[in-house]
NUNU-656347 format. One line per field, with one value per residue (C-alpha): x, y, z; residue number from 0. Coordinates in steps of 0.05 Angstrom, whole numbers, padded with zeros to 5 digits. Each point is the difference from the previous one (the first is absolute). Layout:
! residues N
u [X/...]
v [Y/...]
w [Z/...]
nr [NUM/...]
***
This chain:
! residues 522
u [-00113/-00059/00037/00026/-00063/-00028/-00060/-00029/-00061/00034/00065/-00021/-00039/00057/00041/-00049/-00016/00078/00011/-00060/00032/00064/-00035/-00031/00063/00034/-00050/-00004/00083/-00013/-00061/00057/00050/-00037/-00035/00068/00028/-00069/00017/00083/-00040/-00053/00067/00038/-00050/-00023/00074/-00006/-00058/-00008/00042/00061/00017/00057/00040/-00002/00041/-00061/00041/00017/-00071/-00034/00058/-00025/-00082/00019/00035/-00058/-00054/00028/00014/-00074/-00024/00039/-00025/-00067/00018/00015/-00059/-00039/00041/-00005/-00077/-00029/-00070/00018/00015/00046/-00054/00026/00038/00017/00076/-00047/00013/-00060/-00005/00031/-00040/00034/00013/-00038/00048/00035/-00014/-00046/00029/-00077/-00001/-00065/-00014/-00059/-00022/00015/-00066/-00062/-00048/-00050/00024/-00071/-00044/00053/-00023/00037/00020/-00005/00048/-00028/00060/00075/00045/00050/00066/00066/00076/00062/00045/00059/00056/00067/00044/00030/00048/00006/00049/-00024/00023/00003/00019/00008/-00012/00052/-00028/00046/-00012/00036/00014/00032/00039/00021/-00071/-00029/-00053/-00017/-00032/00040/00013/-00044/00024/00031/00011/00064/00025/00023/-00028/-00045/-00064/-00069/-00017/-00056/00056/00038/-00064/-00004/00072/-00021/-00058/00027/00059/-00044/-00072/00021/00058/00038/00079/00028/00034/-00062/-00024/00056/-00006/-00064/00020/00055/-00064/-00033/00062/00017/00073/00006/00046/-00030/00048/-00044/-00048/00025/00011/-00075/-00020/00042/-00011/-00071/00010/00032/-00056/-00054/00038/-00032/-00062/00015/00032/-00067/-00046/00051/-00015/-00069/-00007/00039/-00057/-00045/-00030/00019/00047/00030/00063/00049/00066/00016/00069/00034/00066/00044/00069/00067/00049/00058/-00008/-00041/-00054/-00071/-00014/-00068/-00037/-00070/-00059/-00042/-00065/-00046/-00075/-00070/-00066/-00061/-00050/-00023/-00024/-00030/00061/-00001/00079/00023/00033/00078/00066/00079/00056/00060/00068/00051/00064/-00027/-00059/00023/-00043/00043/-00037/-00066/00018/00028/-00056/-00058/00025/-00057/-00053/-00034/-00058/-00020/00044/-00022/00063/00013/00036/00071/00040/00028/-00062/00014/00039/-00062/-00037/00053/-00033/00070/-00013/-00003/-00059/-00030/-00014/-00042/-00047/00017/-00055/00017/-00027/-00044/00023/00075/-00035/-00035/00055/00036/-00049/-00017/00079/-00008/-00072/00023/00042/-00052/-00021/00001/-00062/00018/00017/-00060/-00047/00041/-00006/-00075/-00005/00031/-00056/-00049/00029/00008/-00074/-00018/00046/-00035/-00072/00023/00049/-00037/-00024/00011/00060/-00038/-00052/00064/00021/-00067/-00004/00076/-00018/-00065/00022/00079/00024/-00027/00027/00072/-00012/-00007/00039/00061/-00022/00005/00068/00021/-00022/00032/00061/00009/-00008/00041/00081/00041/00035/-00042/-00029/-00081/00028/00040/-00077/-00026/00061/-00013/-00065/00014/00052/-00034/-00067/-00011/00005/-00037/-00061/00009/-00052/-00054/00002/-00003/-00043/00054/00055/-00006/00004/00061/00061/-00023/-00009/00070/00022/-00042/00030/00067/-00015/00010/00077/00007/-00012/00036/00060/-00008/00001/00052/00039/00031/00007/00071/00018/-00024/-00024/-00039/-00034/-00025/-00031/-00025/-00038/-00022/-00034/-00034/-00021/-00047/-00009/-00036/-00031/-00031/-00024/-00032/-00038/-00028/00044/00025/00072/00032/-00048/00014/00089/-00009/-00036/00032/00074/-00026/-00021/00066/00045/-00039/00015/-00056/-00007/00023/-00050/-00059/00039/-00068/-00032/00048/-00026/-00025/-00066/00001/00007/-00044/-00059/00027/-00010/-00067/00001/00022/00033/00011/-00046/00054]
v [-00946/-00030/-00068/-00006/-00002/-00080/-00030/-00034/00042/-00012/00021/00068/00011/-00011/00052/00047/-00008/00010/00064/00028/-00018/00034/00066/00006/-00009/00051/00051/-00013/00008/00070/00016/-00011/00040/00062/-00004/-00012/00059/00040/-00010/00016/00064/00013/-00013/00054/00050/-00016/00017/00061/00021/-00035/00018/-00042/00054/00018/-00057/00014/00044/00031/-00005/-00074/-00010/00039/-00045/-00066/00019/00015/-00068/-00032/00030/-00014/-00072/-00005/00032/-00050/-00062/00031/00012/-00081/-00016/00037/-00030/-00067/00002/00061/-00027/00013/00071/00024/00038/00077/-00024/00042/00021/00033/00078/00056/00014/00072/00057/00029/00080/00041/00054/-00061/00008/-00041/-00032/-00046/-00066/-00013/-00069/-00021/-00054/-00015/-00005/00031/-00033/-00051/-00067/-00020/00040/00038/00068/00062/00007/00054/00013/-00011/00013/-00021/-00031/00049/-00020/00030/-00024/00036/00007/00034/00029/-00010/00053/00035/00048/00048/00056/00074/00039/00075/00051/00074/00029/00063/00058/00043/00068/00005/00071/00007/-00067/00001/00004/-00075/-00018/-00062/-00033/-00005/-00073/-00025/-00009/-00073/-00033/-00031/00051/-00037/-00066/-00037/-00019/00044/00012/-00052/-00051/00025/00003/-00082/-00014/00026/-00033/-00069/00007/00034/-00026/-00070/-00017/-00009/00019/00039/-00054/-00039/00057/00001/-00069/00012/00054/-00044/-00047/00047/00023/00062/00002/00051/-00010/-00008/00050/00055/-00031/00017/00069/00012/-00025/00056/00055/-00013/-00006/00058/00039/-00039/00006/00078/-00021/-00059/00056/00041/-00070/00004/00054/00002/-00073/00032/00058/-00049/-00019/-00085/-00037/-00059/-00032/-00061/-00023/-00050/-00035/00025/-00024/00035/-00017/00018/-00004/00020/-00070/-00030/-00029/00033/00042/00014/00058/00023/00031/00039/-00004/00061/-00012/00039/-00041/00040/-00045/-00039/00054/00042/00050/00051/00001/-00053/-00059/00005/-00041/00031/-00058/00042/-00038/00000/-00043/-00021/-00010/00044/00055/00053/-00016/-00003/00066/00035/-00035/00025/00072/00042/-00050/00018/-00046/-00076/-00053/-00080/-00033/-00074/-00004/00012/00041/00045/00036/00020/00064/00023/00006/00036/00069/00041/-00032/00073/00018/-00044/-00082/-00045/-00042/-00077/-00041/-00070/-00063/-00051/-00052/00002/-00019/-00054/-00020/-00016/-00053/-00025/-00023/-00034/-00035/-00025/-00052/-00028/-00015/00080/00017/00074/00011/-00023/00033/00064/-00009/-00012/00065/00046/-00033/00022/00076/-00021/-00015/00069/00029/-00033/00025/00065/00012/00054/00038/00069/00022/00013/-00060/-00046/00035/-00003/-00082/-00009/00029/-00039/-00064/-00004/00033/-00061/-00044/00029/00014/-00067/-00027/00037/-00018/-00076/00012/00026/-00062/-00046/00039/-00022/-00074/-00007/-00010/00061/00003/-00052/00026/00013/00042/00043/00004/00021/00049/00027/00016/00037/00036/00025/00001/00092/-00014/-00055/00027/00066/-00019/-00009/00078/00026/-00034/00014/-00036/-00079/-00060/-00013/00022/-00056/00056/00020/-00075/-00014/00057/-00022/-00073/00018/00026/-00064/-00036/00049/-00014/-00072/00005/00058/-00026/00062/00075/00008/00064/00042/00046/-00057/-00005/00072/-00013/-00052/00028/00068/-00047/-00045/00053/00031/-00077/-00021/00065/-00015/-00065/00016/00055/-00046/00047/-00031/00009/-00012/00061/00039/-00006/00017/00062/00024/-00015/00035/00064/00005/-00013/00063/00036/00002/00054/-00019/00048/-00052/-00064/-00020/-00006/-00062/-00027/-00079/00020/00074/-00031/-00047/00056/00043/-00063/00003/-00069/-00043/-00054/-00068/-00034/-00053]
w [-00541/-00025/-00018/00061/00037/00024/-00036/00066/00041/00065/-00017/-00024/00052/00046/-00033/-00008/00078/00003/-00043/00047/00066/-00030/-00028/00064/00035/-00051/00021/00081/-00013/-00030/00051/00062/-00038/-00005/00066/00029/-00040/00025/00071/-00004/-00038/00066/00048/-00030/-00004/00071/00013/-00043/00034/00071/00064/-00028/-00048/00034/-00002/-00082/-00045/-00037/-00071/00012/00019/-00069/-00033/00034/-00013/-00078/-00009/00039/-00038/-00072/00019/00022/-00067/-00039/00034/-00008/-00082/00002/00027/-00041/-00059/00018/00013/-00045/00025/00064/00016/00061/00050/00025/00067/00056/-00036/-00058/00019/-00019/-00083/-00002/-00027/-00048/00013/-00048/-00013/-00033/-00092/-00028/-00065/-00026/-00035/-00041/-00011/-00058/-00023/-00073/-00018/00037/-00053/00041/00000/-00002/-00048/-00036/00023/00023/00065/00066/00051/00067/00048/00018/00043/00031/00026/00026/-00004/00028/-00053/-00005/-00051/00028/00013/-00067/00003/-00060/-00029/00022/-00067/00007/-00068/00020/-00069/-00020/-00032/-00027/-00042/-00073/00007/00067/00006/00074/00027/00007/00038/00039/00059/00068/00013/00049/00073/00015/00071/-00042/-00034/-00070/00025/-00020/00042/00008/00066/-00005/-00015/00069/00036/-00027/00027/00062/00006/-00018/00054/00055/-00004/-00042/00031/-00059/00012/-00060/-00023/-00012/-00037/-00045/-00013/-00024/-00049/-00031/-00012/-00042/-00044/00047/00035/00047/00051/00070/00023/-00054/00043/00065/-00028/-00012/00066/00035/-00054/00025/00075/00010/-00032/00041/00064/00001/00001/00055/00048/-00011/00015/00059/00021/-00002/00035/00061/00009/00022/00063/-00002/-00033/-00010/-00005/-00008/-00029/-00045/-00019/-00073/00000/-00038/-00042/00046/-00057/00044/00031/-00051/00033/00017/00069/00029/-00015/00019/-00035/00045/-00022/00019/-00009/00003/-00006/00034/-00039/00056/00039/-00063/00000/-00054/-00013/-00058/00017/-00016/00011/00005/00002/00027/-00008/00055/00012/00074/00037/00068/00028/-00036/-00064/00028/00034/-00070/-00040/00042/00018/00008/00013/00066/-00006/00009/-00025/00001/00006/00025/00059/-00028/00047/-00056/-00002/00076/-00021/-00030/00069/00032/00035/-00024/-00081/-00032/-00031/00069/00012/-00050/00042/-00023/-00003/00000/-00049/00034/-00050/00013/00067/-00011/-00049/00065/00025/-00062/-00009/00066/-00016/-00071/00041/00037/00072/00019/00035/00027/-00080/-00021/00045/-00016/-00073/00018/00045/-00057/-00056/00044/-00022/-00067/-00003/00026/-00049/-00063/00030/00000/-00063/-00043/00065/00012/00050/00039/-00002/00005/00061/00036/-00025/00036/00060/00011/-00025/-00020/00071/00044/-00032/-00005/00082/00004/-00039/00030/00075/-00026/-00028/00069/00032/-00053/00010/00067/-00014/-00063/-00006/00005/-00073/-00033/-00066/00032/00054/-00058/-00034/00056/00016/-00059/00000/00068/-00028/-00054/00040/-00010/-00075/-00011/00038/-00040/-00051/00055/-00001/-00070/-00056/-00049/00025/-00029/00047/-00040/-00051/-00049/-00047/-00009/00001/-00058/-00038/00015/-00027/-00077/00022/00031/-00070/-00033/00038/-00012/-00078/00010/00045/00024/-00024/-00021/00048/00049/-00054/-00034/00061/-00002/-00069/00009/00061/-00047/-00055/00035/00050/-00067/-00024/00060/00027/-00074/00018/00061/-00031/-00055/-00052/-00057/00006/-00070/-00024/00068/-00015/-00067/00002/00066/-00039/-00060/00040/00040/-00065/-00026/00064/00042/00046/00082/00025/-00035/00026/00038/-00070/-00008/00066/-00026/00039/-00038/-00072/00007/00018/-00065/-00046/00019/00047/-00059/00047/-00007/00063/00030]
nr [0/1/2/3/4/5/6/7/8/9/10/11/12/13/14/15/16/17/18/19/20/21/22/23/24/25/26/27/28/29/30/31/32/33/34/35/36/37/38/39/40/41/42/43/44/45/46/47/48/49/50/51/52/53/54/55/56/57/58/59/60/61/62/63/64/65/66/67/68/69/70/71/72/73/74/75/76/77/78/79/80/81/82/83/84/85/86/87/88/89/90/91/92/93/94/95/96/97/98/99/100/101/102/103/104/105/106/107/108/109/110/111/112/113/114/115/116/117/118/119/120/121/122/123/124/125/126/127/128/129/130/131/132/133/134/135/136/137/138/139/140/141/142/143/144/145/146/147/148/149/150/151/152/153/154/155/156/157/158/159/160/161/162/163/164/165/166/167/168/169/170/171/172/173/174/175/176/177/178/179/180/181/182/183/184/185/186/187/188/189/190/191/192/193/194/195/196/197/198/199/200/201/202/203/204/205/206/207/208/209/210/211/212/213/214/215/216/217/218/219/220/221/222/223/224/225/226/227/228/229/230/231/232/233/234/235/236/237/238/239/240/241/242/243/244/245/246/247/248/249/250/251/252/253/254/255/256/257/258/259/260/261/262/263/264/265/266/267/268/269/270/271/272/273/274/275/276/277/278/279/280/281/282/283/284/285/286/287/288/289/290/291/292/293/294/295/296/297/298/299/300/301/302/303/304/305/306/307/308/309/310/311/312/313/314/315/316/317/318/319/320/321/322/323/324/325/326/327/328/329/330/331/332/333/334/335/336/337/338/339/340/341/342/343/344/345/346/347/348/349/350/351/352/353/354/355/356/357/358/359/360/361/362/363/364/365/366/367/368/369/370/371/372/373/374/375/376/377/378/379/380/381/382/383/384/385/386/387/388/389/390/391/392/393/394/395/396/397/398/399/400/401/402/403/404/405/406/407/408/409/410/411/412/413/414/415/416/417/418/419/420/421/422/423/424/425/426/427/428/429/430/431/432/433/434/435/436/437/438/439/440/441/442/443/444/445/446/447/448/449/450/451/452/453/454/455/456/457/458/459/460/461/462/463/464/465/466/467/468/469/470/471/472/473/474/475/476/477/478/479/480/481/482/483/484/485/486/487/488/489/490/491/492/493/494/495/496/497/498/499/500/501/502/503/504/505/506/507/508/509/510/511/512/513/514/515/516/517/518/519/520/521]
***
């Protein structure tokens, strides 16, 4: 207060001199606290990014950057706030302004002045221009009441004859969603990651109780119309020439001794894109209750062609000369490769690892020059400049062999790599095979999450399911097809009884063409 301040010269100036020193200090504190925040920020994406990915669960990681990044935008909001003259400069944790799509509606807001009379002479004035700006905004979800009268005609003279409208076709018969409000379930469980009982949570929120078993009947209603047009995607995806494939954990309710068992979803993948292949890119998760060659054998029946595997032993079957329909060449992954080095180099001190891990970046490099190429470019690139090095790289491995411990963890790397030598130079011969399976690891990545939230289907069956949905829900996504739009109108078509023999038509890839391209770029 005023009042309290001190008459004498000297002593103001003292504790003016000392409110400086601490408003400077306040804002060196707040400096260091968002550089410090900045540079947890640069670690973790430098973990996201860099060669110590691995050590990282990906979701904990996202988790860890959002925390990090809304802590740095608060301290940045204080600043700001406790300076307004100063203003917080763009640092490096700014991300790029988003363009907004343009398929998205324009809703305007026309701002004028309340006057456009001259301030100065009094006199009428011109427009000359505007400023243009855009905001995201949104209008949160809002579920409504579908209301459908089927008007009765009936004729005064002949009394039994009455006329009226069939009732439309329902995927519940008597219940009560649209198929858009299945297709949203599904979405929410599959592509969100939001359990059904999350969803009926929700509801209740909003006034609507529907028990999350009604819930659970929807979901299969609408799987077991979807799963035709899964078996044709199937079917289609073993026609062609390369594959690939992997298996992830979905463990599974075993009520008879109440506790969860392991089961597998196979996860069957096509993605020519790198090469400039004409067929679409498409994903199958196939459920099974183990992860022995029996299932890859039943999954994969009558696929004769290429399949990029990692170097799990249940593929082997696959190969055999006596499989019917004849042997699937395996081509092995290069990164489950160097995944065994890089497990030994992480520790420290391991030259062989590191010069290993060096070796197989020199592919790696090769492989970035030439993604986009032609098959047949690619091919002609690996032979001049990709086969040398593996020559090499495999004569240095022999020699390190010899010098190492027997049954230390290096000489299993470099075991492996012998073992698995045939399939790993594969992709030296044919500019369609990849260097790696990373593709089908990526797609199998969202099922990870989903188990996490889910925490496990609750039957063998529920396994199946949830292997048909998410089967269209990320075939969708990898396509760049909207999918809430795509479940709908596929759901909609099959309650009405779409024909088998035009099943293709339903193909993600198919629909998407018929609505004229109108996708949703992801």
């Amino acid at each position: 207060m005023l009042e309290d301040l001190p008459d004498d010269v000297a002593a103001l100036r003292t504790l003016l001199l000392a409110e400086r020193a601490r408003h400077a200090s306040d804002l060196a504190e707040r400096d260091s606290r968002v550089e410090r925040l900045t540079a947890m920020l640069h670690a973790l994406r430098r973990a996201q990014f860099g060669r110590r990915s691995e050590k990282l669960d990906p979701a904990q990681l996202a988790l860890a950057l959002e925390d990090l990044e809304i802590a740095v935008a608060v301290a940045q909001a204080e600043e700001e706030k406790q300076n307004p003259t100063r203003s917080t400069p763009r640092r490096a944790t700014a991300t790029k302004r988003a363009r907004l799509p343009a398929h998205l509606p324009r809703v305007e807001q026309v701002l004028e002045p309340d006057s456009t009379v001259c301030p100065c002479c009094n006199g009428a004035m011109h427009p000359i221009g505007e400023d243009r700006s855009e905001r995201l905004d949104v209008i949160p979800a809002q579920y409504r009441v579908l209301v459908t009268r089927r008007s009765k005609y009936a004729c005064r003279a002949c009394e039994s004859a009455v006329v009226q409208v069939p009732a439309p076709a329902r995927l519940i018969e008597g219940g009560l969603p649209t198929e858009a409000m299945v297709a949203h379930i599904l979405i929410n469980k599959y592509a969100n990651h939001l359990p059904l009982y999350r969803q009926w949570q929700i509801l209740a929120r909003q006034g609507i109780d529907i028990d999350r078993s009604n819930l659970a009947l929807w979901v299969g209603r609408s799987a077991f119309l979807l799963a035709a047009v899964v078996d044709r995607m199937l079917s289609l995806l073993k026609g062609s020439a390369k594959l690939f494939c992997d298996e992830a954990r979905a463990p599974v309710l075993d009520p008879g001794r109440g506790r969860t068992k392991t089961g597998y979803l196979w996860a069957i993948a096509r993605d020519d894109r790198p090469w400039g292949g004409v067929d679409p890119p498409a994903i199958v998760y196939l459920y099974a209750p183990g992860r022995g060659s029996e299932h890859a054998l039943r999954h994969l029946a009558g696929f004769a062609g290429i399949l990029q595997v990692d170097g799990y032993t249940g593929y082997n079957a696959l190969a055999d000369p006596a499989r019917p329909g004849g042997p699937v060449t395996l081509a092995y992954c290069w990164s489950h490769f160097r995944r065994q080095f890089y497990d030994i180099a992480k520790g420290g001190n391991a030259p062989i690892a590191e010069q290993a891990l060096a070796r197989i970046a020199m592919l790696y490099a090769v492989e970035d020059a030439i993604r986009g190429l032609t098959a047949s470019q690619r091919q002609a690139a690996r032979q001049q400049r990709s086969r040398p090095l593996v020559d090499e790289l495999f004569i240095w491995l022999g020699t390190q062999r010899r010098l190492v411990l027997k049954g230390s963890k290096i000489a299993d790397a470099i075991g492996y790599g012998f073992n698995h030598q045939d399939g790993l130079r594969y992709f030296l011969e044919d500019g369609r095979i990849e260097i790696d399976s990373n593709t089908v690891e990526r797609s199998i990545r969202p099922l990870a999450l989903n188990r996490k939230n889910s925490l496990f289907a609750g039957h063998d069956e529920g396994g199946v399911n949830w292997g048909v949905v998410a089967s269209l829900v990320e075939t969708c996504k990898i396509n760049d097809i909207e999918p809430q739009a795509y479940l709908t109108d596929v759901l909609i078509k099959l309650v009405e009884g779409w024909p088998m023999r035009r099943i293709d038509e339903l193909l993600p890839w198919v629909w998407a063409q018929q609505q004229g391209g109108d996708r949703l770029a992801g």
